[in-house]
C-alpha positions in Angstrom: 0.0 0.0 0.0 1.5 3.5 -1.2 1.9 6.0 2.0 -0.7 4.4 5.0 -2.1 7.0 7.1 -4.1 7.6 10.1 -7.1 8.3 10.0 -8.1 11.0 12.7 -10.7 13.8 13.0 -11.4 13.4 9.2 -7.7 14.3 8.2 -5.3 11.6 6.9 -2.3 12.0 9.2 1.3 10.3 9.6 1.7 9.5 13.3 3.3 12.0 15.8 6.9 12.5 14.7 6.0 10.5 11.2 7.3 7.1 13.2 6.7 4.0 11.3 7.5 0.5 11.5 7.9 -2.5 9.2 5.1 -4.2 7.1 6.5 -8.1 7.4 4.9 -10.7 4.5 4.6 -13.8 6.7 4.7 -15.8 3.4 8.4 -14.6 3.2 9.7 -13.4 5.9 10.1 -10.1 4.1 9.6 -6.1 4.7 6.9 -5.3 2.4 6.5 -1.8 3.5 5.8 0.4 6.6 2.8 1.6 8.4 2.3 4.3 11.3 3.3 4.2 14.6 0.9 5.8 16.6 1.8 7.4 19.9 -0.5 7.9 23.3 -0.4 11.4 21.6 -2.3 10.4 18.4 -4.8 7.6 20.5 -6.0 11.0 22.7 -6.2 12.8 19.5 -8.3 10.0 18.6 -10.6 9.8 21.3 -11.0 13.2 21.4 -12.1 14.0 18.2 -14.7 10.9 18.5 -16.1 12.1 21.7 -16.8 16.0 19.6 -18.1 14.3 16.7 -20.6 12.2 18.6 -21.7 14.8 21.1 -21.7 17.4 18.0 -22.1 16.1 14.4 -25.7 15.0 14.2 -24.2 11.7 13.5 -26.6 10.1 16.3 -29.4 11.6 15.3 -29.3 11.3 11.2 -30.3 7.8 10.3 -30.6 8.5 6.9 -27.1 9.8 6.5 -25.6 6.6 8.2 -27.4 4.3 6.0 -25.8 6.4 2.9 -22.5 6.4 4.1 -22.4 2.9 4.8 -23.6 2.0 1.4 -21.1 4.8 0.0 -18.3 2.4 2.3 -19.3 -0.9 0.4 -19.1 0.7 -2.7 -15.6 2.2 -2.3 -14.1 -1.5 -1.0 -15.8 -3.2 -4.1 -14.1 -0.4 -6.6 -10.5 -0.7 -4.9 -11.1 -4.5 -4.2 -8.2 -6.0 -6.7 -5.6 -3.7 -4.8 -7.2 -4.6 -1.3 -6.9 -8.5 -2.0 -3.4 -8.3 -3.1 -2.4 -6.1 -0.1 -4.4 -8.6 2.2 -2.8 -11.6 1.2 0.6 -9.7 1.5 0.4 -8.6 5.0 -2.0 -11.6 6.1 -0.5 -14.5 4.5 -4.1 -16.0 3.7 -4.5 -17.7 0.7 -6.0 -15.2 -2.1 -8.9 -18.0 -2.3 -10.2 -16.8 1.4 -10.2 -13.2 0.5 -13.3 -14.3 -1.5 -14.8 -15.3 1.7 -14.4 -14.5 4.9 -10.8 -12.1 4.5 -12.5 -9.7 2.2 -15.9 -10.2 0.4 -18.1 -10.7 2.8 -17.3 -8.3 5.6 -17.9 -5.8 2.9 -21.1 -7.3 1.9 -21.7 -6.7 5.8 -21.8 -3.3 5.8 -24.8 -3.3 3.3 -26.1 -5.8 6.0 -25.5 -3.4 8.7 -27.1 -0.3 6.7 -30.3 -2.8 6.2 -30.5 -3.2 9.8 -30.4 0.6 10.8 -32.7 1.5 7.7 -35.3 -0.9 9.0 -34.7 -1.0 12.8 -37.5 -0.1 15.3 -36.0 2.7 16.9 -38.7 3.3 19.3 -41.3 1.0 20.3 -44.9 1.6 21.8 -45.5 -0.1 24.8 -49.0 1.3 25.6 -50.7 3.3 28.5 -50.7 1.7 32.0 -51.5 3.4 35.7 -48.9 3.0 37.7 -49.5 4.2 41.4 -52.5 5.2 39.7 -50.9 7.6 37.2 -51.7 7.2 33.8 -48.8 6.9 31.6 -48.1 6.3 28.2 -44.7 4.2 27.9 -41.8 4.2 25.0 -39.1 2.3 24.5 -36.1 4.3 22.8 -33.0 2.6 21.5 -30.2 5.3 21.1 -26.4 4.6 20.1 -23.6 3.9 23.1 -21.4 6.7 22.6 -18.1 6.2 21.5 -16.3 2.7 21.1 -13.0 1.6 21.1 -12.5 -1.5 18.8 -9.8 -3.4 19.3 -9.0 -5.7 17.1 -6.4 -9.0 16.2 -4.3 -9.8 13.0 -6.1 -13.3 11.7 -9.2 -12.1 9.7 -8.5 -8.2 9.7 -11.3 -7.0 7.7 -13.5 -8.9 9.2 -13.3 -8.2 12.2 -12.6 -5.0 11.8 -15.9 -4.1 9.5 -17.6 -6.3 12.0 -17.2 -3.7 14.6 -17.3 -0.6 13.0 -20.2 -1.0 10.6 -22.9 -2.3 12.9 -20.8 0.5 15.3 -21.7 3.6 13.0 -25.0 1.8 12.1 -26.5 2.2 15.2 -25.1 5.7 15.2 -21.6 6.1 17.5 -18.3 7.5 17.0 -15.8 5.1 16.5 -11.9 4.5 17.3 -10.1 1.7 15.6 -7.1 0.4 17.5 -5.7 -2.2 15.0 -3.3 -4.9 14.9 0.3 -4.1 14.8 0.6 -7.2 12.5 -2.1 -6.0 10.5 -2.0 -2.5 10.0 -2.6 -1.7 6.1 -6.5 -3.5 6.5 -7.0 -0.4 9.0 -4.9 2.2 7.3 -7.5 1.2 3.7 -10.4 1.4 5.6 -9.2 4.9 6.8 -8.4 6.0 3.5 -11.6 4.9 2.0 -13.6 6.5 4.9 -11.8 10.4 4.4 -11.9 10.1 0.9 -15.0 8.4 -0.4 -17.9 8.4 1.6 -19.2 11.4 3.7 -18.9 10.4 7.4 -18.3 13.4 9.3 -15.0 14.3 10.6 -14.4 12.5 14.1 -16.8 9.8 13.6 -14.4 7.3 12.2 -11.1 7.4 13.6 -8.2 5.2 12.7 -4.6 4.1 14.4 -2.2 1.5 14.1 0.9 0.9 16.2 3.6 -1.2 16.7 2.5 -1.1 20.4 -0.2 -3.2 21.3 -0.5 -1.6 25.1 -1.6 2.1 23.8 -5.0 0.0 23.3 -5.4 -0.6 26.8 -5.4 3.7 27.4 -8.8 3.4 25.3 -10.4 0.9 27.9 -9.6 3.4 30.9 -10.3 6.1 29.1 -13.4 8.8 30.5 -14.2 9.5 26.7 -15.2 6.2 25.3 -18.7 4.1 26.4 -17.9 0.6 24.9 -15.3 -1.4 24.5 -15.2 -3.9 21.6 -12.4 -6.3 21.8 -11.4 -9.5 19.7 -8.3 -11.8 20.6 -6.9 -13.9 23.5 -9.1 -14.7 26.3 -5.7 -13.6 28.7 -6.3 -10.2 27.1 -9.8 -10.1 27.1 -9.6 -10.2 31.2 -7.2 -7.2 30.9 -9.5 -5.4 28.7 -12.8 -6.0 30.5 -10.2 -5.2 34.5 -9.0 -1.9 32.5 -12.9 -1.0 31.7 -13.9 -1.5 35.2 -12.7 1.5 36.5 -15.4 3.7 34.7 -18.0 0.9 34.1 -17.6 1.1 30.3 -19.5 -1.8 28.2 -17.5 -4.3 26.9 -17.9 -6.8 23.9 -15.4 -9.2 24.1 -14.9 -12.2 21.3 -12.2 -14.2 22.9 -10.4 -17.6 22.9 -12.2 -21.3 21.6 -11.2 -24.8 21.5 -13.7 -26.3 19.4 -14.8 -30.0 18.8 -15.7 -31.5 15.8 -17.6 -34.6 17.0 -17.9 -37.4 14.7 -20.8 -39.8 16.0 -20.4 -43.6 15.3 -23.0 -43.8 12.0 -21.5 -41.0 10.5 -19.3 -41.3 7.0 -15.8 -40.9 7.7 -15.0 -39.5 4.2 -17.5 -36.6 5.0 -16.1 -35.9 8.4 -12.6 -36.1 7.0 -13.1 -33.6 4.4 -14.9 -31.0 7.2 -11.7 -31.7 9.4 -9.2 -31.4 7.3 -10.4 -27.9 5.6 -11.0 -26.7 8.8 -7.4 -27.0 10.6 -5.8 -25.5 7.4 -8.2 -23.0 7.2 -5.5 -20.0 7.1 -3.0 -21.9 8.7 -5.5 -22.9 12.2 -5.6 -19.0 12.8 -9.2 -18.6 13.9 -10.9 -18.7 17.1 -13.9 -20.6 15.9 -12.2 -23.5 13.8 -12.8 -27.4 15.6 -9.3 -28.5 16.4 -10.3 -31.2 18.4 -11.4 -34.3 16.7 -14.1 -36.5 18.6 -14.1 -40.0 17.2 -15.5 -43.1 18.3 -13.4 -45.6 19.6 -13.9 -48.5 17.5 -13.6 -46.4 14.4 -10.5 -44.3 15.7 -7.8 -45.6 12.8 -10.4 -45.7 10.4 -11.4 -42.0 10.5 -7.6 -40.5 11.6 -6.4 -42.2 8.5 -9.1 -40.5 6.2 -8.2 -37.0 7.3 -4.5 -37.8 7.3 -5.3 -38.8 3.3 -7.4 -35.8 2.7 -5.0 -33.4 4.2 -2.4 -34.6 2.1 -4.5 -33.1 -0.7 -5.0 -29.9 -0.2 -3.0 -27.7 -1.5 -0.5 -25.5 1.0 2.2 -23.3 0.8 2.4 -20.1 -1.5 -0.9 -18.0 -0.5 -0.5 -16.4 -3.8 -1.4 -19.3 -5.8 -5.6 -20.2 -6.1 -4.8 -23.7 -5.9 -3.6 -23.4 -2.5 -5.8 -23.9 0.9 -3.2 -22.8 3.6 -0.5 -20.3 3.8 2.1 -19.4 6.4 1.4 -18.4 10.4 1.4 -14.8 11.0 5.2 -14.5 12.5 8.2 -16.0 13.7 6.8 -15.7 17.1 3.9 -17.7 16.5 5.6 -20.2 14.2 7.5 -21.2 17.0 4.7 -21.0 19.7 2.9 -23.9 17.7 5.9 -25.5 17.2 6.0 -24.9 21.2 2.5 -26.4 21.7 3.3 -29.7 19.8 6.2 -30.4 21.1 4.2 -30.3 24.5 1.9 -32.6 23.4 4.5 -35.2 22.5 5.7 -34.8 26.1 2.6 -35.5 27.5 2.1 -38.8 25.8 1.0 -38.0 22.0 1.7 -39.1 18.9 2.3 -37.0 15.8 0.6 -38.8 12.8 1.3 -36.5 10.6 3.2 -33.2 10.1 4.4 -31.9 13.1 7.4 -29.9 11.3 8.2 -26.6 9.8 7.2 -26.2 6.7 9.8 -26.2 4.3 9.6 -24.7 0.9 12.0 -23.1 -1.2 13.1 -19.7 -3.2 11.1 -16.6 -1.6 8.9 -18.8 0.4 12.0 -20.1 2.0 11.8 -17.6 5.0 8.2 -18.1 5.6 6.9 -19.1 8.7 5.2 -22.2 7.8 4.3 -24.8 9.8 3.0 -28.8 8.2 -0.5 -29.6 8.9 0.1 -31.7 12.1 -2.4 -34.5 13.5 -1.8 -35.4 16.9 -2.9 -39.5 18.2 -3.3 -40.2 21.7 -4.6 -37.0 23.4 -6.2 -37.4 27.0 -9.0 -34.7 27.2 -7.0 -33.1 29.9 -3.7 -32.5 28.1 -2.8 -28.9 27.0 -3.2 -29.1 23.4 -7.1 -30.4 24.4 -7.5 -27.6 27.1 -5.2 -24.6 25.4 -5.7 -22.8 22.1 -2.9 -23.2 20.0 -3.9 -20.9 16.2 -2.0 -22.9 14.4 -3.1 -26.0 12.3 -2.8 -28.6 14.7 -5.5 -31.2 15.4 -5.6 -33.1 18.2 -7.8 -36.5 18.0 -9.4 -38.0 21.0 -12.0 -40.6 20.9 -14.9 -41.0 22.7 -17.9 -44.2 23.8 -20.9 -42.9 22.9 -22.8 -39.2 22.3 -23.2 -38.7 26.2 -19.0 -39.4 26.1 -18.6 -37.1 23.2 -20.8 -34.1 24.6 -18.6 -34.6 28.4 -15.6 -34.4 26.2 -17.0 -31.5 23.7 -17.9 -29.2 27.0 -14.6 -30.2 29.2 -13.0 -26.5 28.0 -13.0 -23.3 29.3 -13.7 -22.3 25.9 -17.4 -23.0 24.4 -17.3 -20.8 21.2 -18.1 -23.5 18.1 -18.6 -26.7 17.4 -19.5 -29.4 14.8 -21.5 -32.3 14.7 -21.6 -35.1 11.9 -23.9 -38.5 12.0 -26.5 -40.1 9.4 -29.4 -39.5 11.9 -29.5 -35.5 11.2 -31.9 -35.7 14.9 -29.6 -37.3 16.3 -26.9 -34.6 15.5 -29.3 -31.9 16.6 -29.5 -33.9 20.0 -25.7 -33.5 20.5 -25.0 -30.1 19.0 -28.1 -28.5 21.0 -26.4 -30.3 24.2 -22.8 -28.4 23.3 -22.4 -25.4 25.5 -21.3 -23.1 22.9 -22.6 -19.9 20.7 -22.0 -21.6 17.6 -22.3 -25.1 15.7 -23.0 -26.7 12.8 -24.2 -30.0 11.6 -23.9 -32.1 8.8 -21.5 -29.4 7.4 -24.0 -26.6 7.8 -22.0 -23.0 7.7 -23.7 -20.4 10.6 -20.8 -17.5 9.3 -23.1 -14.9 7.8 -23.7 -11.0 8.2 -26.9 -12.0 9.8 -26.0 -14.4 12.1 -24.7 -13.6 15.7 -21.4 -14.6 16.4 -20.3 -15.2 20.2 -19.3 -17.4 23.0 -20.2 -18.7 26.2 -18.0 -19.3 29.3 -14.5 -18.0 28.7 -14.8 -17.3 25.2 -16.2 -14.0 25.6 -19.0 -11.4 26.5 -21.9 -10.6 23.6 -22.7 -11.1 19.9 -20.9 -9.8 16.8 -23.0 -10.0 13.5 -26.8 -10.1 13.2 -29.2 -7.7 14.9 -27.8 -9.0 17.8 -24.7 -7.7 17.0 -26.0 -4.6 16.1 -27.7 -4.0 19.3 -24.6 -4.3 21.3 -23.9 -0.8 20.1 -27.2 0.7 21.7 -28.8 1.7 24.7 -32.2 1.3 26.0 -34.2 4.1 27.3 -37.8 4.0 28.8 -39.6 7.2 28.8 -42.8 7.5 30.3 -45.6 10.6 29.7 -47.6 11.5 31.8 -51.6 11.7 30.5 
């Protein structure tokens, strides 16, 4: 990306003392450019301008206008999308196949979603007259927009996550401030650029930093100016997030940490549950929150089903994210090559096997420096282990069979975690049985897909606060007033 800027208070800006630091291709190793390195300087700049644009710009109040400038968003991502997708596989390391799915396209076909919601949304609602302490009064419900948010958001699926927060954000009518990932900085620095030059969101409203320093986030969570915080990564950060918020009772969305099952039920076809497995742990190299990397299998068919998703790993295609025939690409950095590296290497202590992979990847010319890791499947895992208990964002499966559906769910819901899940078996009921018995936000069946613009994303237990996506997501950006008239 040619010259990355902040975005704040509606000018495109370099970062105090025009500090940058190096845009790293995970695919290579290499410096692909630079991005700004906002200061504690340019995050109060931030905030301050938010709070004045929300408290002064009409923003709140103008419906109409939101809906516009939303649609006026999509449209600008859609016309610079080529340039986007190269840039995103560059600094993500995703194979360019995903940025048709979930790394580019469809969060921008969210933000149509979220102008939808706020075009139609019941903004007020009619409860009807009633006499309390025999005063009659005629009750409405208003729904009004938070304030200002922070969003703070990771490096795996940048535009998503990042249009995830800020469109239903400026939907439902606040001022925003983006803290992005220092990993990830030129998805931010494009919305910015979009934003300021090709859509007419008032100045202030949208405000955009990146940094090399993850802890100037954590100034936004204490901060008096902002309402809500809106946080996505580690559950370990999450606490310090929602602690930092505490001491001025700010809302906080968090989307945190998952260790997801993918239970395979004893009449179920292995070749089906092999191919669900399989695309799942390579899935951008096992870098996402929701993805099922631990395999349920029934005993008795154990071999059976390990050596089908060892065989269907072994074709699909991995390596340069470049090339459309390729499924997986590297891990984000060096750091996190060798924290999965880390985590298997763990496992093998405790007692597991490693079936297959286990290794870095090694591939040759400029992929040589990558940070690749082989898809690994790991034998012999007691539920209790760490790479059953701990997430490990990398693609590493970990296979441990169970004696029955009551077996599986115990196993399934033996995690702090309880964010997604997947069920497979011939007896589709049977499937519903288990996945409704699963204590987490998401699941599918039989290979059914819940990622959408209109369906809630979330977790329970120690995979986070709320619901991203969906009208559910979009209400996490309001509040609810009752006014009552006296008559």
């Amino acid at each position: 990306m040619d010259d990355p800027l902040l975005l704040i208070d509606g000018e495109l800006v370099p970062a105090s003392g025009s500090a940058t630091y190096d845009n790293i291709n995970p695919a290579t190793g290499r410096v692909i450019g630079v991005a700004p390195d906002a200061s504690h300087g340019d995050i109060d700049r931030a905030a301050a301008a938010a709070r004045r644009a929300f408290d002064e710009s009409g923003w709140a109040d103008d419906v109409a206008l939101r809906v516009r400038c939303l649609r006026q968003l999509r449209s600008a991502f859609e016309a610079h999308a080529d340039d986007i997708r190269a840039d995103t596989v560059a600094e993500v390391g995703c194979p360019v196949s995903l940025t048709y799915g979930a790394q580019l396209d469809v969060p921008v076909e969210g933000l149509g979603y979220a102008a939808d919601v706020a075009e139609g949304y019941a903004w007020e609602t009619d409860l009807g007259e009633a006499a309390p302490f025999g005063i009659r009064s005629r009750r409405t419900l208003r729904r009004e927009p938070v304030g200002v948010v922070a969003a703070i958001t990771p490096w795996n699926f940048p535009h998503q996550i990042n249009l995830a927060k800020v469109g239903p954000a400026l939907a439902a009518g606040c001022a925003v401030v983006l803290k992005a990932a220092p990993a990830t900085p030129w998805a931010a620095t494009w919305l910015g650029r979009l934003v300021a030059e090709q859509t007419d969101i008032p100045a202030g409203v949208l405000n955009v930093i990146t940094s090399q320093q993850n802890a100037i986030g954590e100034a936004l969570c204490t901060d008096h100016r902002v309402d809500l915080v809106s946080f996505t990564g580690s559950t370990a950060t999450g606490r310090t997030v929602m602690a930092a918020a505490a001491g001025t009772l700010k809302k906080t969305f968090l989307e945190l940490g998952g260790k997801s099952a993918y239970i395979v039920l004893d009449d179920a076809d292995a070749a089906t549950a092999a191919i669900g497995v399989a695309f799942q742990i390579m899935a951008h190299a096992g870098q996402g929150c929701a993805i099922t990397t631990r395999l349920l299998v029934p005993r008795e068919r154990h071999d059976e089903i390990v050596d089908q998703v060892i065989a269907m790993i072994g074709s699909i295609g991995w390596g340069d994210p470049t090339d459309p025939g390729n499924f997986m690409g590297p891990l984000i950095s060096k750091t996190q090559q060798d924290r999965v590296l880390g985590y298997i290497a763990t496992a093998v202590a405790e007692g597991a096997t490693v079936a297959t992979g286990g290794r870095i990847g090694q591939l040759t010319g400029d992929l040589a420096g990558g940070f690749f890791v082989e898809p690994t499947v790991l034998v012999g895992v007691h539920q209790d282990s760490t790479i059953a208990q701990e997430e490990v964002f990398g693609p590493v499966l970990a296979v441990i069979p169970h004696d029955g559906d009551d077996d599986a769910v115990a196993i399934a819901n033996n995690s702090a975690f309880g964010l997604s899940g997947a069920v497979v078996s011939a007896d589709v009921e049977r499937a519903r049985s288990v996945a409704r018995r699963v204590r987490t936000g998401t699941i599918g069946v039989n290979g059914g897909i819940f990622y959408s613009p209109d369906v809630p994303f979330g977790g329970y237990k120690q995979s986070g606060i709320g619901r991203e996506m969906g009208v559910a997501g979009f209400e996490e950006y309001l509040e609810i007033k009752s006014i009552a008239e006296g008559i």
